[in-house]
mmCIF file as gemmi writes it, N, C-alpha and C atoms, coordinates in Angstrom:
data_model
loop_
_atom_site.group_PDB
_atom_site.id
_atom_site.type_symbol
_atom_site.label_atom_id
_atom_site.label_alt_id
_atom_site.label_comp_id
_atom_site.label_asym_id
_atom_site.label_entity_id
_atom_site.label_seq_id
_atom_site.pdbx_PDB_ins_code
_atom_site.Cartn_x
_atom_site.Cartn_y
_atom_site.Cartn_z
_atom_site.occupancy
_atom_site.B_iso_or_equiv
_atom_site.pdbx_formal_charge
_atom_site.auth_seq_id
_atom_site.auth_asym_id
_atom_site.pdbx_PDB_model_num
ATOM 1 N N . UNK Axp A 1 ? 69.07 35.368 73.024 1 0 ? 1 A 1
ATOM 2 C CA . UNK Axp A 1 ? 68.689 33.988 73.283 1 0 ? 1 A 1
ATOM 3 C C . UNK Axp A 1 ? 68.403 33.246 71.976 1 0 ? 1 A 1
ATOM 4 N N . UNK Axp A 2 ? 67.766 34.058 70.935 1 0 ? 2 A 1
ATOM 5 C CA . UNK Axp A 2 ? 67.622 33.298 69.811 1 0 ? 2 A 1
ATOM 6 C C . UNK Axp A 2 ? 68.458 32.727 69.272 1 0 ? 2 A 1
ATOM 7 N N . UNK Axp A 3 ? 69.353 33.702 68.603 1 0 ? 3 A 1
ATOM 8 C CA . UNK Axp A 3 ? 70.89 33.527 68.572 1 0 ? 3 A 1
ATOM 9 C C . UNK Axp A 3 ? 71.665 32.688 68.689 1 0 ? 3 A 1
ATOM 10 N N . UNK Axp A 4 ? 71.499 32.239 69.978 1 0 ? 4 A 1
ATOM 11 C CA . UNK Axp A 4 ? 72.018 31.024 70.739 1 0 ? 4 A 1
ATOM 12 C C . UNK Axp A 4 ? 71.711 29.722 70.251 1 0 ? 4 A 1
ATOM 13 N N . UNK Axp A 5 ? 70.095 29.586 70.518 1 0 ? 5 A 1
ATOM 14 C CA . UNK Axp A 5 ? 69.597 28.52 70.21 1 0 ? 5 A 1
ATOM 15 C C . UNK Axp A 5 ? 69.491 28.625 68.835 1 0 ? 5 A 1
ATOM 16 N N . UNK Axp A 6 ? 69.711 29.077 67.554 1 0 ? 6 A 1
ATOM 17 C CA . UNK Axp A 6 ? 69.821 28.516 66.108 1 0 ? 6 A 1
ATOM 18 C C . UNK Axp A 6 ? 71.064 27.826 66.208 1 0 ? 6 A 1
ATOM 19 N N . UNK Axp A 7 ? 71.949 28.708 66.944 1 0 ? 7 A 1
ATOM 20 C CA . UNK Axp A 7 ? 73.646 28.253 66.239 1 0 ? 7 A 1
ATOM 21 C C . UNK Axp A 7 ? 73.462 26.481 67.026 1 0 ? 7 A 1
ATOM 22 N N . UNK Axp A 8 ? 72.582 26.033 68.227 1 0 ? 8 A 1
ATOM 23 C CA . UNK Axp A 8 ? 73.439 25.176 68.72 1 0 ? 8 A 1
ATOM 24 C C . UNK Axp A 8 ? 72.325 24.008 67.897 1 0 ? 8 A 1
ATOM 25 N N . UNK Axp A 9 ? 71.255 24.909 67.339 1 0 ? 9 A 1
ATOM 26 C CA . UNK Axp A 9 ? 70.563 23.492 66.807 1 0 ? 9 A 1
ATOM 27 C C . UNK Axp A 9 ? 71.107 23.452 65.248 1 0 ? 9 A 1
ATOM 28 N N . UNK Axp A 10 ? 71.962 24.45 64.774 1 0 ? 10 A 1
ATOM 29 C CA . UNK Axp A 10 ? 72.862 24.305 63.493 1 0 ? 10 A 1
ATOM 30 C C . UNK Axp A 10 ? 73.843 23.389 63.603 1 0 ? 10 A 1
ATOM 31 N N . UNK Axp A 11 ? 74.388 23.482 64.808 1 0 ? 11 A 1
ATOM 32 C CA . UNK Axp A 11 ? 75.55 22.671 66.022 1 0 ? 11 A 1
ATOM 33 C C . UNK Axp A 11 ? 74.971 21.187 65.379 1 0 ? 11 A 1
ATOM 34 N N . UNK Axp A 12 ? 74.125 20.765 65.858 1 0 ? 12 A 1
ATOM 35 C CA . UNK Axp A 12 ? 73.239 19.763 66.358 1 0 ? 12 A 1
ATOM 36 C C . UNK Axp A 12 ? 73.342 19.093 64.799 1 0 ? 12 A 1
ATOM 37 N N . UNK Axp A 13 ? 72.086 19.991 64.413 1 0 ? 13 A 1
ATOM 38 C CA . UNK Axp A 13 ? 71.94 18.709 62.501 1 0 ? 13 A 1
ATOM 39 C C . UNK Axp A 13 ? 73.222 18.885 61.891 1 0 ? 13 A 1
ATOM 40 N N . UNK Axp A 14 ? 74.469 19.908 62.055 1 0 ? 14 A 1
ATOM 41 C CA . UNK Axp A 14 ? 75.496 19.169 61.134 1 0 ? 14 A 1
ATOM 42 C C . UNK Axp A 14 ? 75.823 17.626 61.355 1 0 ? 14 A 1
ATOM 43 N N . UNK Axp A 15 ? 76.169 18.28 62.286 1 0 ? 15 A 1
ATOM 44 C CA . UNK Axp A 15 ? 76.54 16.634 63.448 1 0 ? 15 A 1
ATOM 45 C C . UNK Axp A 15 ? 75.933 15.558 63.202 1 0 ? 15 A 1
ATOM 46 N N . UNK Axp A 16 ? 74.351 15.545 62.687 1 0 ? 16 A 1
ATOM 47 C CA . UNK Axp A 16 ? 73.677 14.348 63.032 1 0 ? 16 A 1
ATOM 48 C C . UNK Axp A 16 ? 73.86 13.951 61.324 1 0 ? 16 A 1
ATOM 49 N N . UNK Axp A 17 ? 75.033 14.772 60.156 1 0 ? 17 A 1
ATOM 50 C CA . UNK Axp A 17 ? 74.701 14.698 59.026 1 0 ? 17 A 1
ATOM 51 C C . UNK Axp A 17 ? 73.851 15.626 57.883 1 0 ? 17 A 1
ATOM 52 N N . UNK Axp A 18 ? 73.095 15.869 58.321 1 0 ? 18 A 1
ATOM 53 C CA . UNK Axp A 18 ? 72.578 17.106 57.384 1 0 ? 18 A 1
ATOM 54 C C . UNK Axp A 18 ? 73.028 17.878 56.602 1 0 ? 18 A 1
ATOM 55 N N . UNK Axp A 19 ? 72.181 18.12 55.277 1 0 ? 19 A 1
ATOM 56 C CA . UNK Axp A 19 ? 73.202 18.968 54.409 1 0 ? 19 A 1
ATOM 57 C C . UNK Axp A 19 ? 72.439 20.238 54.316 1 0 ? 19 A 1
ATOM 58 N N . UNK Axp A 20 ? 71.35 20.595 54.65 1 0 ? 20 A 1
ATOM 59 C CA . UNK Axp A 20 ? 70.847 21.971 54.222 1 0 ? 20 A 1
ATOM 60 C C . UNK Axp A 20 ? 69.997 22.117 55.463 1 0 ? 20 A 1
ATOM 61 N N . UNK Axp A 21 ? 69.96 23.358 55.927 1 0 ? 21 A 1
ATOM 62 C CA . UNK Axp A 21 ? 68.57 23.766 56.58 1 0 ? 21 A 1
ATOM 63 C C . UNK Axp A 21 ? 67.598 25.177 55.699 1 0 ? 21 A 1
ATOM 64 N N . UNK Axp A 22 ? 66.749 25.193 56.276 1 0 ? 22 A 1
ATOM 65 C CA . UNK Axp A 22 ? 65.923 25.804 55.697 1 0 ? 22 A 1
ATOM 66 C C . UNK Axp A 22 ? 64.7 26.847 56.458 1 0 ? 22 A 1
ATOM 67 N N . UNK Axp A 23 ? 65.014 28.191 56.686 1 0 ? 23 A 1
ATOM 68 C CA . UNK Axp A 23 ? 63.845 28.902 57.681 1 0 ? 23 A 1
ATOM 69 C C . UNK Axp A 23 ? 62.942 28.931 56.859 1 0 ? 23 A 1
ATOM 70 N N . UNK Axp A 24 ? 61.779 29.275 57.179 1 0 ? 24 A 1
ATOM 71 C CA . UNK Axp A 24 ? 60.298 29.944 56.897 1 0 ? 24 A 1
ATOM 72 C C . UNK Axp A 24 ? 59.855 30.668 57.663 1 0 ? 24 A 1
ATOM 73 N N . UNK Axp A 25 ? 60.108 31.872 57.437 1 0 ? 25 A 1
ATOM 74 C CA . UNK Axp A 25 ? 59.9 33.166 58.147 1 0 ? 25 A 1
ATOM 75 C C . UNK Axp A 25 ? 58.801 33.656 57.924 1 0 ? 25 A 1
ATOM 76 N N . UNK Axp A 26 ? 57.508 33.57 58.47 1 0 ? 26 A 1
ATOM 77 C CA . UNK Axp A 26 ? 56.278 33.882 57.921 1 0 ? 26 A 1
ATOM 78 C C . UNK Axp A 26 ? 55.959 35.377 58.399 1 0 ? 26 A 1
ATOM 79 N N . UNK Axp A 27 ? 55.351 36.438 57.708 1 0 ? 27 A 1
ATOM 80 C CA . UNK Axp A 27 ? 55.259 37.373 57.989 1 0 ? 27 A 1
ATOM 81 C C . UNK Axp A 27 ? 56.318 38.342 58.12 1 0 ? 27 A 1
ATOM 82 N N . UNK Axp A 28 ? 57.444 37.878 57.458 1 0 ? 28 A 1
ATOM 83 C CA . UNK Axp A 28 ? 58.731 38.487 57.117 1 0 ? 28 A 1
ATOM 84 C C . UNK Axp A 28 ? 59.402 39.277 58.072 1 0 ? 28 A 1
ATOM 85 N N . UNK Axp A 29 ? 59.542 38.951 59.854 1 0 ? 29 A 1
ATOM 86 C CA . UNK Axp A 29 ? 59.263 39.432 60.459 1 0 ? 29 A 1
ATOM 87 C C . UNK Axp A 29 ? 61.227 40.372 60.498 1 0 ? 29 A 1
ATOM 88 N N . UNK Axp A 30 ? 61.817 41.531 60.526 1 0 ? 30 A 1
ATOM 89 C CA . UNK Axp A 30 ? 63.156 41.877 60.573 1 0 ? 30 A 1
ATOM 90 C C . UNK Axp A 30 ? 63.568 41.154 61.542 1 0 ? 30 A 1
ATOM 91 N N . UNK Axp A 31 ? 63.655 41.482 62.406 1 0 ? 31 A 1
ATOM 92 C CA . UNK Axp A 31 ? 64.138 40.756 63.543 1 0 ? 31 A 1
ATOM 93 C C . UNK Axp A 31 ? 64.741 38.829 63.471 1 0 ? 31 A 1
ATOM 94 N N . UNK Axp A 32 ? 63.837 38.417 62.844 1 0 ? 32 A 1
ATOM 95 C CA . UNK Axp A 32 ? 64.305 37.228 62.575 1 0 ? 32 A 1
ATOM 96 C C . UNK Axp A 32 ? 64.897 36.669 61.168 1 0 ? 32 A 1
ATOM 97 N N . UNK Axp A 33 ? 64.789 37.462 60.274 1 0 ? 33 A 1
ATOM 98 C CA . UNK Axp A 33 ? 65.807 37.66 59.4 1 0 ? 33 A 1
ATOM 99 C C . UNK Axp A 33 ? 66.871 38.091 59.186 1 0 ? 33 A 1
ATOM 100 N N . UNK Axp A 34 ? 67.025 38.817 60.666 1 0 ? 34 A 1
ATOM 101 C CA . UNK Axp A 34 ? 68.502 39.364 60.864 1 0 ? 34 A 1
ATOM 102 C C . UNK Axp A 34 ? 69.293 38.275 61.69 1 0 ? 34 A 1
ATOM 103 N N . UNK Axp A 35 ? 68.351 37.341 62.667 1 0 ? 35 A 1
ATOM 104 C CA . UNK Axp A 35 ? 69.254 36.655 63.237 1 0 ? 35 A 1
ATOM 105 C C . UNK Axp A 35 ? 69.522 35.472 61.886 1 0 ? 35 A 1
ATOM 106 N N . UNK Axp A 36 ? 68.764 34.93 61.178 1 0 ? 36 A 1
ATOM 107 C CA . UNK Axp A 36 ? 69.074 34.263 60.782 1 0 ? 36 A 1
ATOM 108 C C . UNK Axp A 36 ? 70.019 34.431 59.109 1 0 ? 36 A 1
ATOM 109 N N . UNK Axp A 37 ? 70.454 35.885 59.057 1 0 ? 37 A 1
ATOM 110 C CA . UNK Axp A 37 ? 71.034 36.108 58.192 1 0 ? 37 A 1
ATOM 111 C C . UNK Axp A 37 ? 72.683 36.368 58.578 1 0 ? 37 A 1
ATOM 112 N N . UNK Axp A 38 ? 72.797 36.637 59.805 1 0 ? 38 A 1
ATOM 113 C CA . UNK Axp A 38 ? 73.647 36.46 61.005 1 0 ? 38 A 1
ATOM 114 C C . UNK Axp A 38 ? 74.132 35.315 61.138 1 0 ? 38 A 1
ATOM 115 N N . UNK Axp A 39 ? 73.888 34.413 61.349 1 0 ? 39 A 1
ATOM 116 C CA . UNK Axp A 39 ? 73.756 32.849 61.505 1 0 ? 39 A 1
ATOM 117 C C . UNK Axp A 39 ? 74.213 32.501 59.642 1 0 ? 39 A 1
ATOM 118 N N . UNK Axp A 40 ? 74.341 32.911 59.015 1 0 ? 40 A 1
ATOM 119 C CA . UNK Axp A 40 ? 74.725 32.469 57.617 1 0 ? 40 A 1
ATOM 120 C C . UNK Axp A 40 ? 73.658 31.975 56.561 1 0 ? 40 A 1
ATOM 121 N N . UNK Axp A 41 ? 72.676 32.317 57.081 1 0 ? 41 A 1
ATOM 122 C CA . UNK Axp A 41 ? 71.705 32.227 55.786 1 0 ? 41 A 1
ATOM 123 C C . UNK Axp A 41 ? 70.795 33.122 54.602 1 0 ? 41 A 1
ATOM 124 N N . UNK Axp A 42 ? 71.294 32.548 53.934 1 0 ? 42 A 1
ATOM 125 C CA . UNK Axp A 42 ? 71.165 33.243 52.18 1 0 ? 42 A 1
ATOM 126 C C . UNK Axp A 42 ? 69.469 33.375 52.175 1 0 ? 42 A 1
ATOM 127 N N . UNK Axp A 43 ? 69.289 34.551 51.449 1 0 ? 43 A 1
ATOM 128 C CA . UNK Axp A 43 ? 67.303 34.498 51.221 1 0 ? 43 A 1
ATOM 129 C C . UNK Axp A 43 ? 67.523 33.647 49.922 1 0 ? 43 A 1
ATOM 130 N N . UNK Axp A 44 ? 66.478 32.65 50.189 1 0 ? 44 A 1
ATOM 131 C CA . UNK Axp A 44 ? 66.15 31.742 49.184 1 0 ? 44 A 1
ATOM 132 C C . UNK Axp A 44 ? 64.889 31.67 48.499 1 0 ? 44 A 1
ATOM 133 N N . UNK Axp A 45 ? 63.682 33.06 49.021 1 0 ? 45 A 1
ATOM 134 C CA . UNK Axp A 45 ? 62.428 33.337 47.915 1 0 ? 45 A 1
ATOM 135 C C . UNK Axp A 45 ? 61.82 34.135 48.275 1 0 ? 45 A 1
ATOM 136 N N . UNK Axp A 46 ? 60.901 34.575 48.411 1 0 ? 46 A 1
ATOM 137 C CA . UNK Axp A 46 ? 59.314 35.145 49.083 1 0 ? 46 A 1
ATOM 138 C C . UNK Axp A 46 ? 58.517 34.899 48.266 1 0 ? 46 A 1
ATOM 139 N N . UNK Axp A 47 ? 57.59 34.521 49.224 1 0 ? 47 A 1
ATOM 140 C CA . UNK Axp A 47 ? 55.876 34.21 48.805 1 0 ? 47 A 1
ATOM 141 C C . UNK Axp A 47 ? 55.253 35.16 49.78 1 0 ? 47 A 1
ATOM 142 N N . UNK Axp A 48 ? 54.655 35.921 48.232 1 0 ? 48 A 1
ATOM 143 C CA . UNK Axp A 48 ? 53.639 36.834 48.805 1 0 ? 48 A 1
ATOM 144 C C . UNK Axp A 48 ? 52.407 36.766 49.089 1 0 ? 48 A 1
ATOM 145 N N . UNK Axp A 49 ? 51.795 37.159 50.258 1 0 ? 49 A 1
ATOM 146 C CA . UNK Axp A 49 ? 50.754 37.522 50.862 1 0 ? 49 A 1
ATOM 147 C C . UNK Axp A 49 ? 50.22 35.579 51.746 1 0 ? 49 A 1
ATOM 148 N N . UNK Axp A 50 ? 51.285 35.001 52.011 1 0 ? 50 A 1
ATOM 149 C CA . UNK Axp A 50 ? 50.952 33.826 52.576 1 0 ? 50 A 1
ATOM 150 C C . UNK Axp A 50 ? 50.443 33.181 53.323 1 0 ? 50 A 1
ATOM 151 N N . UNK Axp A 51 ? 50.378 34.704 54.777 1 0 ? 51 A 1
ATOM 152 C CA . UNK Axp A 51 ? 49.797 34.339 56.028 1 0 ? 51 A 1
ATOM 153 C C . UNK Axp A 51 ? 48.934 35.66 56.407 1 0 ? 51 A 1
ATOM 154 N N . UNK Axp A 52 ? 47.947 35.708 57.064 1 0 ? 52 A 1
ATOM 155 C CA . UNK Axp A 52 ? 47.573 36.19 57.587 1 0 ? 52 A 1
ATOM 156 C C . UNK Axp A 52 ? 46.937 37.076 58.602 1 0 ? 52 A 1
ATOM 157 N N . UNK Axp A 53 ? 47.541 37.864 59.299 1 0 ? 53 A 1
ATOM 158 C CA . UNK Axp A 53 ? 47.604 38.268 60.465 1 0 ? 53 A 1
ATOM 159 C C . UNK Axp A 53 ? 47.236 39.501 61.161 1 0 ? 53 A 1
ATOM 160 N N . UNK Axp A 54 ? 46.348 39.825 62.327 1 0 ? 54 A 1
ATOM 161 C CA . UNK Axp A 54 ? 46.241 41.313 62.732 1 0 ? 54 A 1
ATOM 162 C C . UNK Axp A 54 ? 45.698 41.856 61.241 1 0 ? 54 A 1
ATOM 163 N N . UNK Axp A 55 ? 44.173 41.044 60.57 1 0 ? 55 A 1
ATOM 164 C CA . UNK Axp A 55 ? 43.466 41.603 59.701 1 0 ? 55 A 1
ATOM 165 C C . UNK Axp A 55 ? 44.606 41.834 58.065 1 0 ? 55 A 1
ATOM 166 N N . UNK Axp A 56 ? 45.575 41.642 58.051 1 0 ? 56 A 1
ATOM 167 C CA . UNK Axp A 56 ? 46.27 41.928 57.139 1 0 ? 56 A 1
ATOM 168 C C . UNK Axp A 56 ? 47.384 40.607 56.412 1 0 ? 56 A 1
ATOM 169 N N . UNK Axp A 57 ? 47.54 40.378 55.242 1 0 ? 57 A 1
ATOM 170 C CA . UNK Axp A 57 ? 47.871 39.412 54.367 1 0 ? 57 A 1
ATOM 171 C C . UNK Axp A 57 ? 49.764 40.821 54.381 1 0 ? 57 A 1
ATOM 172 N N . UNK Axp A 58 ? 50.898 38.906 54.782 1 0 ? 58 A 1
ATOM 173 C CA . UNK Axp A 58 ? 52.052 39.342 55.318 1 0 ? 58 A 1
ATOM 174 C C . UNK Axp A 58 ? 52.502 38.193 54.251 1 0 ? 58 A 1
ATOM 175 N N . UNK Axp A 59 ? 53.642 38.69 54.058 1 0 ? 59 A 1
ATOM 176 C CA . UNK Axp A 59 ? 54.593 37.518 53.226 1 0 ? 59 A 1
ATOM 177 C C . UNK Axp A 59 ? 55.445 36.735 53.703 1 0 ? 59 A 1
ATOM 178 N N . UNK Axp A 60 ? 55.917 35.952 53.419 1 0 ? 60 A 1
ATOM 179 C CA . UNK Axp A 60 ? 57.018 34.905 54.195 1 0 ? 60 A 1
ATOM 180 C C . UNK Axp A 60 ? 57.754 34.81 52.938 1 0 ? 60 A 1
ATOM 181 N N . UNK Axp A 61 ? 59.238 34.87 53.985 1 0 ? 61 A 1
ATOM 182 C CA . UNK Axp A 61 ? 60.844 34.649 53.697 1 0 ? 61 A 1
ATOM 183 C C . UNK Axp A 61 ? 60.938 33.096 53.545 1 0 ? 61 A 1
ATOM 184 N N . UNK Axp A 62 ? 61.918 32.377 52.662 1 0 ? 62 A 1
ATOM 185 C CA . UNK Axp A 62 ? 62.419 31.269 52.8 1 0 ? 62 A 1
ATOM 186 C C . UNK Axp A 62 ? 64.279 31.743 52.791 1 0 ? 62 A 1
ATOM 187 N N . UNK Axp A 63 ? 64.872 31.353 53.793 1 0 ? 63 A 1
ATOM 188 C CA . UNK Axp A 63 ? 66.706 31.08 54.069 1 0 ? 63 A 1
ATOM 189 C C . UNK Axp A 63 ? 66.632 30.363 53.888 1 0 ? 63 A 1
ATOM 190 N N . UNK Axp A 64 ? 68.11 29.384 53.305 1 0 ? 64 A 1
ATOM 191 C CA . UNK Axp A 64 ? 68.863 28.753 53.448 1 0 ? 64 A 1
ATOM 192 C C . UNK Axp A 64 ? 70.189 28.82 53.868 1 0 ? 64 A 1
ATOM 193 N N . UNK Axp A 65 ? 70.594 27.743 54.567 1 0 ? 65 A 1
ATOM 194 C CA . UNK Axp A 65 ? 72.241 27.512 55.334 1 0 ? 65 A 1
ATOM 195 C C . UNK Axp A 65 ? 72.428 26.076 54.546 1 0 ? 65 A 1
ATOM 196 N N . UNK Axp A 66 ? 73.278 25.624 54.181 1 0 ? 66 A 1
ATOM 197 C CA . UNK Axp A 66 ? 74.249 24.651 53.7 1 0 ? 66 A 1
ATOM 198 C C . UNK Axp A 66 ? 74.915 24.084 54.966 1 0 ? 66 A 1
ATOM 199 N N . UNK Axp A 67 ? 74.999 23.458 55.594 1 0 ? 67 A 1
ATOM 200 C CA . UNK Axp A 67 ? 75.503 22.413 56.539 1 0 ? 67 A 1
ATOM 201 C C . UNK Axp A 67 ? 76.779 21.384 55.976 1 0 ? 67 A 1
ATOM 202 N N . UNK Axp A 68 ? 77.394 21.373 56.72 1 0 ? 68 A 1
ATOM 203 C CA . UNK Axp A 68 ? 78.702 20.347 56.665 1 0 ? 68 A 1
ATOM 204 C C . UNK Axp A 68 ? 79.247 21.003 55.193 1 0 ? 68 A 1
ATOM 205 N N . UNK Axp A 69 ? 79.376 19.926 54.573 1 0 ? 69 A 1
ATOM 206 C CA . UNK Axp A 69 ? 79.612 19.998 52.538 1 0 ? 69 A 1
ATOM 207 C C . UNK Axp A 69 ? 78.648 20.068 51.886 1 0 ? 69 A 1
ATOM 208 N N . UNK Axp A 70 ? 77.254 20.475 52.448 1 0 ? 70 A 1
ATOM 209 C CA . UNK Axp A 70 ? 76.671 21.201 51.941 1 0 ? 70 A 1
ATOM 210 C C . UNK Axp A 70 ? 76.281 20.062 50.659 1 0 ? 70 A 1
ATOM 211 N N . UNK Axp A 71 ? 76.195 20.562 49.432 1 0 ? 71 A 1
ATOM 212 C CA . UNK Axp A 71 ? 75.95 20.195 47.68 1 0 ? 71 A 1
ATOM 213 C C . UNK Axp A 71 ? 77.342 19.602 47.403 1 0 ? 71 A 1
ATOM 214 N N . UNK Axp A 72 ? 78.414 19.453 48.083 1 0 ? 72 A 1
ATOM 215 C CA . UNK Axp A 72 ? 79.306 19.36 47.499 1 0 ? 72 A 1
ATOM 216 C C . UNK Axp A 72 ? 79.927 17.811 47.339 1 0 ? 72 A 1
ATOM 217 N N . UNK Axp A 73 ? 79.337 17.302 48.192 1 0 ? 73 A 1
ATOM 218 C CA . UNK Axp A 73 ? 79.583 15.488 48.066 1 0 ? 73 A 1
ATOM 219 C C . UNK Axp A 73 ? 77.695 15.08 48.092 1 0 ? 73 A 1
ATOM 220 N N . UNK Axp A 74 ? 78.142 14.154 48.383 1 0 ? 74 A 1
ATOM 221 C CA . UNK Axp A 74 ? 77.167 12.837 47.973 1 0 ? 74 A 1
ATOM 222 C C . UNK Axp A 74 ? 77.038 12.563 49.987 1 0 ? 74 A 1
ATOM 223 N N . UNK Axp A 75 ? 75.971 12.328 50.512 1 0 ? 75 A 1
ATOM 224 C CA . UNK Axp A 75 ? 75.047 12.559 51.685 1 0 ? 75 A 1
ATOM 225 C C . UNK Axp A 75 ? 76.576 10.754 51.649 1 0 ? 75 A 1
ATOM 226 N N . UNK Axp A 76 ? 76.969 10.757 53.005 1 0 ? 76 A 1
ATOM 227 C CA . UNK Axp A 76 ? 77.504 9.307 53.575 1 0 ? 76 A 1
ATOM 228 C C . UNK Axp A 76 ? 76.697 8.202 53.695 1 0 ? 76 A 1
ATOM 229 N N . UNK Axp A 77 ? 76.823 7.259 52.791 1 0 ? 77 A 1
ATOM 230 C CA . UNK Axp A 77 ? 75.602 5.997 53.221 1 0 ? 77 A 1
ATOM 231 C C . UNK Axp A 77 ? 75.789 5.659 54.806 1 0 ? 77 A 1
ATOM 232 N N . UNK Axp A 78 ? 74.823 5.089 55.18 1 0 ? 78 A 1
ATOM 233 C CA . UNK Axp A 78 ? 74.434 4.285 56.28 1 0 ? 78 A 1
ATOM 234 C C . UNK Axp A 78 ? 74.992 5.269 57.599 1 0 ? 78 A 1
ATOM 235 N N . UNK Axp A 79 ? 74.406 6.869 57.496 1 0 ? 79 A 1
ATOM 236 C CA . UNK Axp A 79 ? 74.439 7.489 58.86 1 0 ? 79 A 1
ATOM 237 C C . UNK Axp A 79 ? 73.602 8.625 58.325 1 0 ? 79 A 1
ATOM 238 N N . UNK Axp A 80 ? 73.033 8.57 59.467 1 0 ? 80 A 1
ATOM 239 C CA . UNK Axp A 80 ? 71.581 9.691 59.553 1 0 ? 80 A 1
ATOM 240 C C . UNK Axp A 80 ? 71.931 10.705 59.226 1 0 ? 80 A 1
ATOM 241 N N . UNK Axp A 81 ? 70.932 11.422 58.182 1 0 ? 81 A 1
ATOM 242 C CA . UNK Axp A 81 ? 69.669 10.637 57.416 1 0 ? 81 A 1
ATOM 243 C C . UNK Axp A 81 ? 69.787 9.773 56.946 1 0 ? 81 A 1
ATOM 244 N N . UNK Axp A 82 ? 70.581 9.398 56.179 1 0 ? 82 A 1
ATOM 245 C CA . UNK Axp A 82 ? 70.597 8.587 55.47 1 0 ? 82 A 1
ATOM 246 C C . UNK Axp A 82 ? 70.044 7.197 55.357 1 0 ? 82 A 1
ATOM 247 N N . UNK Axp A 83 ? 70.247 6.791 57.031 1 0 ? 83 A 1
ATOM 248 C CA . UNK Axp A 83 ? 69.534 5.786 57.495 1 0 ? 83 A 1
ATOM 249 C C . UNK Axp A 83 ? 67.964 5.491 57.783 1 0 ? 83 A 1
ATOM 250 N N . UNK Axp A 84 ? 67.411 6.757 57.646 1 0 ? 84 A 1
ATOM 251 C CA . UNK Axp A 84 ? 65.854 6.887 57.951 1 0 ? 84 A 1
ATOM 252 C C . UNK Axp A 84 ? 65.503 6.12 56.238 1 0 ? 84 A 1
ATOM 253 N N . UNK Axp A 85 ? 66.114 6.407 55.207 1 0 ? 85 A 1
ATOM 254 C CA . UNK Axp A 85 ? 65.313 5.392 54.45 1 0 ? 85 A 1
ATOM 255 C C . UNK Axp A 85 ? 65.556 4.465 53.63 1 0 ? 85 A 1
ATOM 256 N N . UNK Axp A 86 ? 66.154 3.647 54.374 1 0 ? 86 A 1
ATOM 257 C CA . UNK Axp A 86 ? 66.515 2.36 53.911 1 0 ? 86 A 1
ATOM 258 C C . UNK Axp A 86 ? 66.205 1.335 54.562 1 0 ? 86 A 1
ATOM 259 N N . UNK Axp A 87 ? 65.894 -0.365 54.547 1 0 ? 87 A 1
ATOM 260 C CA . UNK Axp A 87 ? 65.184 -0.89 55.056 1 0 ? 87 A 1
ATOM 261 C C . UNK Axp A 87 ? 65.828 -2.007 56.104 1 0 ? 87 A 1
């Protein structure tokens, strides 16, 4: 089920424009670093000892996925995001 629902909300922000997404996997949990390494995303850091949990200090993952063209053009003026900040 997870699975599912990353790919269709990956589906979703290309579409709406987006160029990067970004997990925060707190507590570095496998399971969700596998789906989301599955899903095409690169480890992009760890920060150690970030969260806290069940008495014990856990680290969190940062992924990244690249969307559409990604870094490779310039974001399209006047379509979302793009449009959130301009006046």
């Amino acid at each position: 089920m997870g699975k599912a629902l990353l790919a269709e909300l990956i589906r979703l922000c290309t579409g709406l424009g987006f160029r990067q997404m970004v997990a925060v996997i707190g507590g570095a949990h496998p399971a969700s670093v596998a789906v989301h390494r599955a899903a095409g995303f690169e480890h992009g850091g760890l920060m150690k000892g970030t969260c806290f949990k069940h008495g014990r200090w856990l680290d969190t993952i940062i992924m990244q996925l690249p969307l559409g063209e990604g870094l490779t053009t310039d974001p399209e003026p006047g379509v979302y995001p793009d449009t959130l900040y301009r006046s």
